[in-house]
C-alpha positions as CSV (number, residue, x, y, z in Angstrom):
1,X,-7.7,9.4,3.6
2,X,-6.1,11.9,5.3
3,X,-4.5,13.1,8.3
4,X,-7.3,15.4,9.4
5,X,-10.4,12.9,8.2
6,X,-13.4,12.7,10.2
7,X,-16.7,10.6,10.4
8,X,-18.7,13.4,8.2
9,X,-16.1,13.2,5.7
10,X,-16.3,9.3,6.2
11,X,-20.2,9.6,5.5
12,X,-20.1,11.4,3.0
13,X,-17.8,9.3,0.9
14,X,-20.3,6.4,1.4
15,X,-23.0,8.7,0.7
16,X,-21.3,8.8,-2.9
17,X,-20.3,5.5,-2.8
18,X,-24.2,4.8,-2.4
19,X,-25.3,7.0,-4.9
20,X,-22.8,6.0,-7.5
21,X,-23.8,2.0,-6.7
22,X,-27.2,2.9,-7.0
23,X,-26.7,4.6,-10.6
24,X,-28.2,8.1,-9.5
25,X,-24.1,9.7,-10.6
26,X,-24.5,7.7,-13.7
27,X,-25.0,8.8,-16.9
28,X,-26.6,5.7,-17.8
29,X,-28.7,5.3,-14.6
30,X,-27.6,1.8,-14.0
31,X,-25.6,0.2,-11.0
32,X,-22.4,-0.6,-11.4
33,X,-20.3,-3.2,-9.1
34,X,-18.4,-1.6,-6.6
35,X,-15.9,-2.7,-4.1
36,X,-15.1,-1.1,-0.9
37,X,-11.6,-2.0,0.9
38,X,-10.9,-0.7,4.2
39,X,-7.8,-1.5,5.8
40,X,-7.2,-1.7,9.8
41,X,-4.4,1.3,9.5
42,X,-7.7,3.7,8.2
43,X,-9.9,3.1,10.7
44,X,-9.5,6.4,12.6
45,X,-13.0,5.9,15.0
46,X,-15.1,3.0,15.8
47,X,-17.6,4.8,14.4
48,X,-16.4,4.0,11.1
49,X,-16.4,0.1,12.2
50,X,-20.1,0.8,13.6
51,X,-21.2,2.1,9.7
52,X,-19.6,-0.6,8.2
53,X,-21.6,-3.2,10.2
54,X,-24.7,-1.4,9.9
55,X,-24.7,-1.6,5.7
56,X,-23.5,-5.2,6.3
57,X,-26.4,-6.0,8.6
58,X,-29.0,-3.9,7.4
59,X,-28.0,-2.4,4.1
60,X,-28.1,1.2,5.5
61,X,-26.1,3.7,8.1
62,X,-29.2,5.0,10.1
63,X,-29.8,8.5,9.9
64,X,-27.2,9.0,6.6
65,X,-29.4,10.1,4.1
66,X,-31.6,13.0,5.0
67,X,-35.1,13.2,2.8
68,X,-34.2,15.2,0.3
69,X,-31.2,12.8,-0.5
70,X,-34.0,9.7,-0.5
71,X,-35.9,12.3,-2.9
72,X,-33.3,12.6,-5.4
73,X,-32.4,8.5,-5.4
74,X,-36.2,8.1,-6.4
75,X,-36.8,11.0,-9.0
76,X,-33.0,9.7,-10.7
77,X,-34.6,6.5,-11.3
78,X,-38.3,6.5,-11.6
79,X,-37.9,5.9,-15.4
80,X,-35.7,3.1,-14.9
81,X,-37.7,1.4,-12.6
């Protein structure tokens, strides 16, 4: 984190967080564990704590992944499924 971090920089970290849990990053095309540690000092916005409850709720931040990003999770791994 740094000084001048925001919630679209936020997002978009979990966006890769997301697509690297999911294997689409991967070489391989297979998940890989992944731990996400997020201190009280780096919460910046309640938005952040808002996110963070909506993936522990419901698995997804609403409106974070746009179609073409949904797109490009399916084509990645079509053969593996």
């Amino acid at each position: 984190m740094k000084k001048d971090y925001r919630i679209s920089d936020f997002r978009d970290f979990i966006k890769q967080i997301m697509f690297q849990t999911a294997g689409v990053e991967e070489e391989e095309k297979k998940s890989r564990p992944t731990v996400f540690t997020l201190t009280d000092s780096q919460i910046i916005d309640e938005t952040f704590l808002e996110d963070i409850s909506s993936i522990l709720n419901t698995g997804e931040i609403p409106n974070l992944m746009l179609s073409e990003d949904k797109d490009k999770i399916i084509n990645e791994l079509r053969e593996v499924v």
